[in-house]
N, C-alpha and C positions, 0 to 999 in steps of 0.2 A: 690329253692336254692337262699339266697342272696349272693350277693356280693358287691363288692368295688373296687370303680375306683382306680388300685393302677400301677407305672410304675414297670417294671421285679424287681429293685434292690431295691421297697419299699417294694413289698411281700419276696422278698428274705430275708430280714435283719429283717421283721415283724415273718417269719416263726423260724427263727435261734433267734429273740429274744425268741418267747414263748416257744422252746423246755424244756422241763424237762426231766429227767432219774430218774429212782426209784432205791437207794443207798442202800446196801447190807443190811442197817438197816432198810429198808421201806420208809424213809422220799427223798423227793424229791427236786431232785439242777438243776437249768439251766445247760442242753447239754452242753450249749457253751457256754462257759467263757468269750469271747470276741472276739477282732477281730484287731491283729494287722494288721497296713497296712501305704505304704507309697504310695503317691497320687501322680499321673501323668495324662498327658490327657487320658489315657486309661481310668481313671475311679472316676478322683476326682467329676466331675461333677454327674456321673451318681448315681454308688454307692456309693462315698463319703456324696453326700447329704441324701441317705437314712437313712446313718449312723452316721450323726447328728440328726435329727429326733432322732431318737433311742436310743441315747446315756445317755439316764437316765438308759433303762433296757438290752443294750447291749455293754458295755464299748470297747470304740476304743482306743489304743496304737499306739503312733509312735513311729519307730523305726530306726534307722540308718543306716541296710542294712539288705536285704531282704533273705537272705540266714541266715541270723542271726537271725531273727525272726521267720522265722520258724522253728528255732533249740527251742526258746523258746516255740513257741508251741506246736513243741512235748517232749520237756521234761516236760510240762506242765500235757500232757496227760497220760506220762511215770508216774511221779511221783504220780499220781493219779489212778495206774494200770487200766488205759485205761477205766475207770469210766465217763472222762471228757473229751472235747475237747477245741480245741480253733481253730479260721480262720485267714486268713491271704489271703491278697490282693491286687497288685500289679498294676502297668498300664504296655500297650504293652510292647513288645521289651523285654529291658536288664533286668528292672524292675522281668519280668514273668521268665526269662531263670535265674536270678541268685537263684531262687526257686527248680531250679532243682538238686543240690546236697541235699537238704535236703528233699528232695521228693526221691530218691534214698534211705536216710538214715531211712525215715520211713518206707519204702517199703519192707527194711533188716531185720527194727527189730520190723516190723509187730503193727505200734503204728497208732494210728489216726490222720490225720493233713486234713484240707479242707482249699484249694488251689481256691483262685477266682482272678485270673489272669485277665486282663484286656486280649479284643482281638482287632483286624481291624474291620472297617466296614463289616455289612453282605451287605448294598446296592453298596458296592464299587464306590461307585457315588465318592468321594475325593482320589480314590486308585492313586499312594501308598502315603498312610500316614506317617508320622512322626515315623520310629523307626519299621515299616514294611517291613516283610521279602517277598522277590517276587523271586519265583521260574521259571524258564521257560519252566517247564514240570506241574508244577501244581497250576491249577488257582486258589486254596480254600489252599492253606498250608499258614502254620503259625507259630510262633515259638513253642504257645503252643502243638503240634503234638507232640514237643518231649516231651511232659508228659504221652503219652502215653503206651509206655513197663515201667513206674516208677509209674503208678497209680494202683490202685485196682478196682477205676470207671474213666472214664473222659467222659464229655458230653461236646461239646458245643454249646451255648445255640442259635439258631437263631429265635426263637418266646417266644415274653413272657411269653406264657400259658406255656411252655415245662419246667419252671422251678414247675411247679405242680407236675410232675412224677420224673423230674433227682433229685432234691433236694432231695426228700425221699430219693431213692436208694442209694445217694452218704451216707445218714445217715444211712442206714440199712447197706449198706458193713462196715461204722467204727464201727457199735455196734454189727456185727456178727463177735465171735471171732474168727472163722477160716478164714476168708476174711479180716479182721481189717486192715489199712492201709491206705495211703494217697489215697484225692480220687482228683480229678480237675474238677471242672466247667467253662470253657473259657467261658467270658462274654464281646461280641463285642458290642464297645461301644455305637454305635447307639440303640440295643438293650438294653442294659442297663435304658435306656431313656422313650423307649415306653411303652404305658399303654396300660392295659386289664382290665378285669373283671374277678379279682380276687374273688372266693369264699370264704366266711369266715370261713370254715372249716378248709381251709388250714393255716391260720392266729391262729388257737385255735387247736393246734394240741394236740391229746390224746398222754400221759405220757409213756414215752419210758420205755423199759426195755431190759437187756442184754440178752441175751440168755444162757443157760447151757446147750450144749448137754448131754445126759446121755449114759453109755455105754449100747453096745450092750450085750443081754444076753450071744450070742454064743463067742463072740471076751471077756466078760467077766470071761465065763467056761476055756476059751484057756487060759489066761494071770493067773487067780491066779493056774491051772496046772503048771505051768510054775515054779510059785513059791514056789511053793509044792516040786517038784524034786528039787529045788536049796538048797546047804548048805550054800553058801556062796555070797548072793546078793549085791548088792551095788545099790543102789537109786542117780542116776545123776538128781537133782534138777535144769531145767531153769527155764527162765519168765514167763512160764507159771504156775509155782506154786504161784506169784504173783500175778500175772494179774488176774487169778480166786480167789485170794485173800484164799489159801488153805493151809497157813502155817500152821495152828492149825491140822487141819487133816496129816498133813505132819509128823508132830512132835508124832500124836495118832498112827499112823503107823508105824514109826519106832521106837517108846517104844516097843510099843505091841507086836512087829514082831521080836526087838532085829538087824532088818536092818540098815546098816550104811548110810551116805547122805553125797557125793559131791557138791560142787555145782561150775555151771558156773558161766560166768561174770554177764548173767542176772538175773541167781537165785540166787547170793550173799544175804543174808541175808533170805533166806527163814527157813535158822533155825540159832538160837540164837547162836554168834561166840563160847560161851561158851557150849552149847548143848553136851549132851557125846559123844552124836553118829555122832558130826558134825565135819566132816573130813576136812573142807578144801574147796580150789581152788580145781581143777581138771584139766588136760590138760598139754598143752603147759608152761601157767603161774600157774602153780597147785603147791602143796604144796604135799611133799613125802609121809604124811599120806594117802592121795586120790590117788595118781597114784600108788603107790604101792598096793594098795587094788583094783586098777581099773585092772591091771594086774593078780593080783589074784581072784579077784570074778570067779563064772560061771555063773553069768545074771547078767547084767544090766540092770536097770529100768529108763530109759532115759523119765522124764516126761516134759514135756512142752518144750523141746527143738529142737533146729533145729540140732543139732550137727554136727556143723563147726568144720574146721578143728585144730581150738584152741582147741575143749573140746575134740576131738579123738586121738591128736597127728598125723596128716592127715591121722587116719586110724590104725594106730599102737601101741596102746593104747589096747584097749580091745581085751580081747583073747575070751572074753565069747559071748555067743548069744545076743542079745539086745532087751527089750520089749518097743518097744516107748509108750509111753501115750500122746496125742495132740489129739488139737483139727479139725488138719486139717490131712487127711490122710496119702499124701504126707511126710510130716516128722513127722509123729508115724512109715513109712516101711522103715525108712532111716537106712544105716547099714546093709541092708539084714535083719532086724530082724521082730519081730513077731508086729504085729498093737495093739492097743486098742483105739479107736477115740473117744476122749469123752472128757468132761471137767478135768480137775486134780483135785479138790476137789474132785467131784462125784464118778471119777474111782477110788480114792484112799478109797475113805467110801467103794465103792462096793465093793474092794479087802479085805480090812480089813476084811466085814461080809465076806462076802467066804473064807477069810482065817482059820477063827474060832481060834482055841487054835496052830497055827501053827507059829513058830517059828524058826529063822536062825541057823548054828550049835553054841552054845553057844561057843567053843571054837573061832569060827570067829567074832562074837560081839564083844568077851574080847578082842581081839588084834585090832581088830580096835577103840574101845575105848581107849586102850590102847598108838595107834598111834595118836590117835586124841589129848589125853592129853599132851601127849610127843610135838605133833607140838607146841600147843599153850602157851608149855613153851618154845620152841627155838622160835614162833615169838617176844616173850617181850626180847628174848635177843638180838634178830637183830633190834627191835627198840629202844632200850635204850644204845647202846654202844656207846659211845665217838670216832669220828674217832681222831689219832695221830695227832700232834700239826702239821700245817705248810698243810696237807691234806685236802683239801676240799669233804663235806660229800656227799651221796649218799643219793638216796631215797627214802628208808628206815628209813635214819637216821633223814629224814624229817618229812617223817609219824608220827614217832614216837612221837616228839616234837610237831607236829598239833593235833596228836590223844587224847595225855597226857597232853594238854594247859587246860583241865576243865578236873573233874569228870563228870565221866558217861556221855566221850562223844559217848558214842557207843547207846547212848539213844538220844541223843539232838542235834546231829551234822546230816545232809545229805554231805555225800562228793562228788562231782562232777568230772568229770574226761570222758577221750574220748582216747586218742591217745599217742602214743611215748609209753617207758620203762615206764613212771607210772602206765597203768590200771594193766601192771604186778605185778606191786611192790604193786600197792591196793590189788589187788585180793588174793593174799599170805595172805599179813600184815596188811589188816585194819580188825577193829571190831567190824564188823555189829551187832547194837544190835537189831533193830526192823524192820521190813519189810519196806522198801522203804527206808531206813537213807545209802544204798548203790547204787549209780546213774550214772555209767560208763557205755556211748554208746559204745561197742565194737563189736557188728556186722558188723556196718560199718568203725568201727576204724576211724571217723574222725577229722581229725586236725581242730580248728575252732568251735567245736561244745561246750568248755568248759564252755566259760563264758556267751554266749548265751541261752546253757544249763541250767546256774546254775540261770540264770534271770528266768526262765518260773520253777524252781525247786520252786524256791523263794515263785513265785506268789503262788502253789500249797499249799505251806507249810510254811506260812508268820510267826509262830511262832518257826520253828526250823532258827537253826543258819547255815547256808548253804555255805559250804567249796568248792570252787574252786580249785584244783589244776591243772597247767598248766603249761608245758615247755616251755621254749621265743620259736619255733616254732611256735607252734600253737598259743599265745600269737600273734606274727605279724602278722598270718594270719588272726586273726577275734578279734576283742579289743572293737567294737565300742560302744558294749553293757552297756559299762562299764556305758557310758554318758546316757544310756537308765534306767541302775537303780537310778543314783541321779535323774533325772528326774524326774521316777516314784515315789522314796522315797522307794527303795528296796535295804536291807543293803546284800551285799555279802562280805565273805573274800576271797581274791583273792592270793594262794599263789603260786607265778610265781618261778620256778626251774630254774634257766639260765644256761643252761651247752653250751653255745655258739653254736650254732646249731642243726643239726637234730641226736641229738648223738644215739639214738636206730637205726636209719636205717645206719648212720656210724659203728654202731659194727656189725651191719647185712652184711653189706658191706665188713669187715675186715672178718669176719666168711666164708665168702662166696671166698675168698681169692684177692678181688679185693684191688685195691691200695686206697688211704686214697683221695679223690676225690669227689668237690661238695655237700658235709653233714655240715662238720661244718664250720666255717665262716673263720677259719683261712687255711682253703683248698681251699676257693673259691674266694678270693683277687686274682686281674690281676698283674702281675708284676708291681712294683714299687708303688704299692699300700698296704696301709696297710687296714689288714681286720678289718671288721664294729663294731665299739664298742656302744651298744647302752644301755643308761640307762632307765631300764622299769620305775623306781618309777618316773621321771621325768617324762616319758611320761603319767603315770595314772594320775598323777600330773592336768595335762594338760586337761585332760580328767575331771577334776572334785573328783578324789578319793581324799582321805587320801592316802600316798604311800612313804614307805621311803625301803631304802637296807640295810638290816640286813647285820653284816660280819660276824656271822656264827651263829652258833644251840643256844650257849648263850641266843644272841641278838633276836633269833626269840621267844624262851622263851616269852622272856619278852613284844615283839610285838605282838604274842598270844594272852596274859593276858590282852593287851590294845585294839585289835581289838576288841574282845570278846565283852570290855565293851561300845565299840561305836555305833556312832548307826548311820551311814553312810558307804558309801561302803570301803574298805579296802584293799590295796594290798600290800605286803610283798614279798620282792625279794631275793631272796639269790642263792649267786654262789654254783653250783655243781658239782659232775665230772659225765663223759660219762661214763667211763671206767670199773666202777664196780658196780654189779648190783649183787642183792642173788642168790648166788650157788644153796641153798635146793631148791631141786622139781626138777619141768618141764619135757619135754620129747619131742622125735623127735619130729622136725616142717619139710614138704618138701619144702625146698626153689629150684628151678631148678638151676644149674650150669651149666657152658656150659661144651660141649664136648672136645673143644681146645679149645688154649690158650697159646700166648705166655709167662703167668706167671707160674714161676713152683708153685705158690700160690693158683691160681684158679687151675690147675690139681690136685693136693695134695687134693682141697675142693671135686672135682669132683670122685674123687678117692672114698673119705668118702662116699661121698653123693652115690654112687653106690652100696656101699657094706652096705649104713642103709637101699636103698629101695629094698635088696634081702632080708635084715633081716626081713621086713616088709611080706614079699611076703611067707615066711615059714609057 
């Protein structure tokens, strides 16, 4: 066996250069796209220097904040249905720990991110270090620990040879898709440094490939039975109809079958907005074609989904049995219902042949086609209407002017999106035309993850025009990205909604019958103070963007038209109101109310809320 004098973070970043993965078409693309990272003494020395070395065939990214960057690297992976990865890396301390909400967020929604956090000394000869946690019960903790219940692997690393065996595994859990998710390798920095004898094998690693499980024969006989007795199915489309990249077979199925298809937030675009048999949203933010058919099916065919309490209505939603399709077992028996554990292309070809000449009641086809058409003429009328002079618009009234700023952008647009009343208002009212052009984190719902998001969307997909939409909310909470795309030379449009604070969780608040407190900005001024007026386009401004304040849908019009033709990043501000959000669709959500209460607002909620979870419970 030869080998080569190399230190831990020269093989680490030699190993992660040479990876390839074989692409659904045969030809082969580097694993790992790169490696954002922002450098501290945890590890500018160690792996920083590896990663100049490298940086002809392993491209490094800085980035502004590190919570932020890993949101671009898993929308990176997102938008690439989980085909591709990117790393990200960090020194001790604040550096590692502000990694850990998007290490949760990959965790949710089951995407790839490899986490190389900087750690402490293994010799503790300099303890405590600079930015080092010291427990008085445990002489070995560290911040990184708490990646631990958020990872899919975590090793850390205290001998150089150890990254010979953890590196794979962290690679084999992202490219198994029932394990797929964020993994961590804590790399202390003395260790970082040291050299071994590296073998060269490890340095020339043979060409990755994803795995397809295939269905079980017997769990295969059970599931198309199943569909056999059903007159009236309904097929709930998630991410995993994506991520196995199975919209073609999705679409052969339900022709054939005459089956109608919802879809969730993740499987948005798994079949064409226009599709006959494509119902819709489904859920909570669902669209009346899909939840009225969800109610009325007698099986549901839940493929690649987790079904959270968005896509069930927490539970109260389907009355019928549920056949899960996933790849992990665990949520294929979610629901009580019946399993089939296999990839969602594979079990859906498998079902298909076993199906043979068998077909839904034809009269249930026709009306849900029928409902499907009927929605997708009330969505162009909820996006094209004029709000009344002196009213500031809604939503909707955005989407519309964003969606309808070019032709065929339901082909050429990805729209980005994470948290607040918009993934609602997307998931109704936008018009996924091709698989992946719909990019809303909503498992984790989080604020922060938009334009960070739409940066690593970018990279994936450098010739689509990549739409940001974002509420000043989450807008304040995470911006800095913005200066990471001029930087880069990556054009985003950024269209920021200002409705002056956290207005979905203020009408969540007001529903719930609490008083008007702490949501929006004009609730949260100290006496004698007037609340916070802040102008976004100045501060994009400031940031480096093109960014001016449209004064209403006119203006954005024509801002559209100009973004569009730019070729730098972009933000567009325009005021909106909280208040009013699309009536069509939806269905109970369980929010908890309390039991007392000295408002007769919140009693009156509690009241409701008693007599939906008995309806539930029928």
């Amino acid at each position: 066996m030869t080998t080569e004098r190399l230190t831990l973070s020269q093989a680490l970043v030699r190993h992660l250069a040479a990876l390839q993965v074989e692409m659904p078409d045969g030809t082969l693309q580097p694993y790992c796209a790169g490696v954002f990272a922002i450098f501290g003494h945890g590890n500018v020395a160690g792996l920083g220097e590896a990663l100049w070395a490298q940086r002809a065939s392993l491209p490094t990214w800085r980035a502004h904040n590190e919570q932020a960057m890993a949101h671009a690297a898993i929308a990176y992976g997102k938008a690439l249905f989980r085909q591709r990865m990117m790393a990200v890396t960090t020194s001790i301390g604040p550096g590692a720990t502000n990694l850990l909400t998007a290490a949760a967020l990959a965790h949710v929604n089951r995407l790839p991110l490899l986490m190389l956090p900087g750690d402490t000394f293994v010799s503790r000869a300099p303890d405590p270090v600079l930015q080092q946690l010291e427990h008085p019960a445990y002489g070995d903790a560290s911040v990184n620990d708490a990646f631990r219940p958020l990872t899919r692997y975590f090793d850390r690393i205290v001998r150089p040879e150890q990254i010979l065996q953890s590196l794979p595994r962290a690679i084999a859990t992202m490219l198994d898709p029932a394990s797929c998710g964020p993994v961590c390798l804590a790399l202390p920095q003395d260790v970082q440094t040291e050299a071994f004898d590296c073998p060269d094998a490890f340095l020339q690693p043979a060409p990755l490939r994803i795995r397809r499980p295939g269905p079980d024969a017997n769990e295969l006989l059970a599931a198309s039975s199943m569909l056999r007795r059903a007159r009236r199915p309904l097929i709930v489309a998630g991410g995993g109809v994506l991520y196995s990249q199975a919209w073609d077979a999705l679409d052969r199925f339900a022709r054939a079958h005459g089956v109608p298809v919802a879809e969730t937030q993740a499987g948005k675009g798994s079949l064409r907005w226009d599709h006959p048999l494509n119902l819709g949203a489904v859920g909570v933010t669902g669209s009346p074609a899909a939840n009225d058919s969800a109610r009325e099916a007698d099986l549901v065919i839940a493929i690649g989904s987790r079904l959270q309490d968005f896509t069930t209505g927490s539970r109260s939603l389907f009355g019928a049995p549920v056949l899960g399709i996933n790849v992990l077992a665990s949520d294929a028996l979610k629901c009580g219902g019946a399993g089939l554990v296999a990839d969602a292309r594979l079990a859906l070809d498998g079902l298909h042949a076993a199906l043979g000449e068998w077909r839904a009641d034809a009269g249930w086809s026709t009306t849900c086609a029928a409902r499907a058409d009927n929605w997708r003429h009330r969505v162009a009328q909820l996006t094209t209407a004029e709000p009344a002079s002196g009213i500031r618009p809604y939503d909707a009234d955005v989407i519309g002017v964003v969606r309808d700023s070019t032709a065929r952008s339901d082909e050429t647009d990805v729209v980005v999106c994470a948290a607040g009343t918009l993934p609602a208002e997307l998931h109704k009212l936008w018009r996924a035309g091709t698989p992946g052009s719909y990019h809303v984190e909503y498992g984790y719902s989080c604020m922060g993850y938009e334009i960070a998001g739409g940066l690593g969307v970018k990279m994936a997909r450098p010739r689509q025009e990549v739409i940001v939409m974002v509420g000043d909310g989450s807008y304040l909470m995470l911006n800095s990205e913005i200066a990471t795309s001029l930087m880069l030379g990556l054009k985003l449009i950024i269209v920021v909604l200002d409705n002056r604070g956290f207005g979905c969780i203020a009408r969540l608040q007001s529903a719930s019958g609490g008083a008007a407190f702490n949501n929006m900005l004009d609730d949260c001024a100290v006496p004698g103070q007037a609340a916070a007026r802040i102008d976004f386009a100045a501060h994009a401004r400031s940031l480096g963007a093109d960014a001016r304040h449209v004064a209403d849908l006119a203006e954005l019009r024509t801002a559209m038209v100009a973004a569009r033709s730019a070729t730098r990043t972009q933000v567009l501000v325009i005021d909106t109101t909280h208040t009013r959000t699309t009536d069509d669709g939806g269905c109970w959500w369980e929010v908890a109310i309390p039991e007392v209460s000295s408002r007769d607002e919140v009693n009156r909620a509690r009241a409701a809320y008693d007599t939906a979870r008995k309806e539930r419970q029928r």
